[in-house]
N, C-alpha and C positions, 0 to 999 in steps of 0.2 A: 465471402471471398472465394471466386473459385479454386485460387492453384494457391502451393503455399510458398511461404516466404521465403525466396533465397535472394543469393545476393543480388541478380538479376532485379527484381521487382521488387524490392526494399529501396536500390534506388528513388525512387519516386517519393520516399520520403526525405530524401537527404536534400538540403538548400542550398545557399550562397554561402558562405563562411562570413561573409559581412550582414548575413542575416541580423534582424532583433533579436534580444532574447526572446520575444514576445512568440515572433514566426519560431525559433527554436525549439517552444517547449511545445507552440500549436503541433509541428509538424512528429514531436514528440508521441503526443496524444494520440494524433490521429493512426502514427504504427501502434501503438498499446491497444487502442481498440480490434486491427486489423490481428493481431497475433492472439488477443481476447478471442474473436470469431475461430481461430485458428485452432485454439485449446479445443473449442466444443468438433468442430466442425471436421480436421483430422485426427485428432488425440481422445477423441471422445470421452473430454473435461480432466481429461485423467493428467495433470500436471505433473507428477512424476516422467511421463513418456515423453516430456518433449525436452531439445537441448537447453541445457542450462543456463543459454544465454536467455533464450525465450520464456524460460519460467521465467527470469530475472524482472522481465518485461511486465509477465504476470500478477508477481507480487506490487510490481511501482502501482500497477493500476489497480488492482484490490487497494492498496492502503489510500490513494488519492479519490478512488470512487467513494469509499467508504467515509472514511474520514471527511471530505467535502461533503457528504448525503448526513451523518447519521454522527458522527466523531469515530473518537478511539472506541469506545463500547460495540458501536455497531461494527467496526472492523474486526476488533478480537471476535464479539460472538458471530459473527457471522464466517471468518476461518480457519478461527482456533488457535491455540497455542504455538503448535508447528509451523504455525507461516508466520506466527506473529515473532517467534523467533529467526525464522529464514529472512524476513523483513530485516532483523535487529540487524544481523550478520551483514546483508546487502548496504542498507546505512552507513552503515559504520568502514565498509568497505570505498564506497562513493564518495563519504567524510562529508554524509548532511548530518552532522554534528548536532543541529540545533531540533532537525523533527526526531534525532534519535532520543535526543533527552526527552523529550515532550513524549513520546512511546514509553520510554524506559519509566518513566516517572506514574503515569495513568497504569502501567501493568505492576509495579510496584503496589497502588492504591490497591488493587482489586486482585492481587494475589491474595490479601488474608481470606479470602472466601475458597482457596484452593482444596482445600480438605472438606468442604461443606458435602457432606455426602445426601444433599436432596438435591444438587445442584448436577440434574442427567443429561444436560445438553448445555453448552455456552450460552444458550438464550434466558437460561435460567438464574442467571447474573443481574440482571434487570428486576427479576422477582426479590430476591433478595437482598439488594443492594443497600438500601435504606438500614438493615441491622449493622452492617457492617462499617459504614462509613459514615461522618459526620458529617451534619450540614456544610462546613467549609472546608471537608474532602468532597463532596458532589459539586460542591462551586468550584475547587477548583479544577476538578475536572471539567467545567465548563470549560472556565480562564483556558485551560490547555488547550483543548479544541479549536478555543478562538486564536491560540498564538500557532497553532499549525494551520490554520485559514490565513493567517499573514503569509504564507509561503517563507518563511524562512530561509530555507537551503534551495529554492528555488529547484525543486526535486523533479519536475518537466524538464529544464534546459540540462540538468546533470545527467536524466535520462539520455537528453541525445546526443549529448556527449558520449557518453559511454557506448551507446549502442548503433546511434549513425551517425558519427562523426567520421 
């Protein structure tokens, strides 16, 4: 993206109000990506510099890229506690109820590992996961994955509610 987002060129992601949700949460995405470019591209990745609407944007799309790619594992290890709590807060704020419980419940499971002091990076989670949790704690952290692949709170169209509507 050359120039950055203001209200001017944001337009162009805003639709009809008799839009689908479908087009809603599309045209959702395609700002998340474009404010994504935007983090690296003027803020050089540094997510605390940008306004707090646009982090806001940042976390929907860490927790939807990740979670659709990888689940909850991949999203906590890959950015940590502190977003996965900035996340909790955003949620609960927007009132998608049902992927917070689904978050709250997977960081509940993989919190007894918090004091594990071989555990030097979030990645290191996956190493030792299998001590910590039982066969039907790792299945249902599947189950959970798959009921935040249902889209529940429909967490694209809330996005553009909140942020282009």
């Amino acid at each position: 993206m050359n120039q950055p987002l203001n209200a001017a060129n944001m337009r162009c992601y805003c639709i009809e109000e008799s839009a689908s949700d479908a087009e809603k949460s599309q045209a959702f995405e395609d700002y998340s990506f474009a404010v994504v470019d935007q983090l690296f591209t003027e803020y050089g990745g540094k997510l605390e510099a940008m306004p707090e609407n646009l982090q806001e944007v940042v976390l929907i799309w860490r927790m939807e890229a990740d979670m659709y790619n990888g689940g909850f594992l991949q999203f906590f290890c890959n950015w940590g506690y502190d977003n996965y709590v900035a996340t909790i807060n955003l949620l609960t704020r927007i009132k998608a109820v049902n992927v917070l419980a689904i978050l709250q419940e997977c960081e509940a499971m993989i919190s007894v590992m918090k004091d594990d002091l071989r555990l030097e990076n979030y990645h290191d989670i996956y190493r030792y996961l299998d001590e910590y949790l039982s066969e039907s704690q790792l299945e249902r952290l599947e189950v959970l994955d798959t009921l935040y692949w249902e889209d529940p709170d429909q967490v694209q169209r809330k996005g553009y509610q909140e942020y282009l509507a």
